[in-house]
N, C-alpha and C positions, 0 to 999 in steps of 0.2 A: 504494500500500500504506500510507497514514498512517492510514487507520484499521483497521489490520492484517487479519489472514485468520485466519477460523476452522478449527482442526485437532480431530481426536479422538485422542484419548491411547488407546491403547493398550493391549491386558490388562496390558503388563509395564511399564505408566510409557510408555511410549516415544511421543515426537512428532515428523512431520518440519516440517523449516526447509524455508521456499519454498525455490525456485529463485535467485528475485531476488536474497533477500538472502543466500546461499550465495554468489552472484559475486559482490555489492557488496562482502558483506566478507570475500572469499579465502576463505571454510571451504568447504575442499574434503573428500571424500569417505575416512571413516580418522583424520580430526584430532578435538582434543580442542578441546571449548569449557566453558568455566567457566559454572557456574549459579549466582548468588547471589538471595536477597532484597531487593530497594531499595524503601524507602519503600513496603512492604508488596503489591510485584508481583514477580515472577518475572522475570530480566532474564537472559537468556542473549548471552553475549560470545562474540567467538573468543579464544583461550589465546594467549600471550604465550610464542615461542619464547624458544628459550636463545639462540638466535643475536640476536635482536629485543632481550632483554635487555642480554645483553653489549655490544651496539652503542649500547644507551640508557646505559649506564653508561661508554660510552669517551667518550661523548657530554659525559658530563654532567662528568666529570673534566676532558676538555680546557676546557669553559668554565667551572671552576673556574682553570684555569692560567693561563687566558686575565686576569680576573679578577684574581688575583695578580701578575700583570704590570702589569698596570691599575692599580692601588693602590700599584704600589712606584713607577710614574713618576710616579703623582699628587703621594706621598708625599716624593718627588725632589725635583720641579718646586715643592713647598710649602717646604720645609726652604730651596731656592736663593732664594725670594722673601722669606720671612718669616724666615730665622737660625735660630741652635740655638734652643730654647724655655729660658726663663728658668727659674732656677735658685733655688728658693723657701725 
């Protein structure tokens, strides 16, 4: 399919998504997929659960925390080698 499949739209708009890429990328049958403009073609996605979401966001906090721990030991292990920093 890289050089895609031809469909016919519809009286009401309406086109189907092959088969292939229905299972390749989980849109199942009832779900919502996003339709934007890119770089002046029509690009249809599948939709971004709440759950998918929230899970990218627990995601992304903990290696935020992760990160902050990182830098206070850096910041540790710098102050034990090098002394308090001069006083101008």
């Amino acid at each position: 399919m890289s050089n895609g499949e031809r469909r016919k739209i519809g009286e009401r708009g309406q086109v189907t998504i092959p088969k292939e890429l229905r299972e390749r990328f989980g849109i199942e049958s009832g779900e919502e997929v996003v339709i934007r403009e890119e770089a002046g073609k029509i690009v249809i996605g599948r939709s971004v659960t709440r759950e998918e979401l929230a899970e990218g966001y627990r995601q992304r906090a903990q290696r935020d925390a992760d990160l902050a721990d990182e830098l206070e030991t850096v910041s540790a292990e710098a102050n034990d080698r090098l002394g308090d920093p001069p006083e101008w």
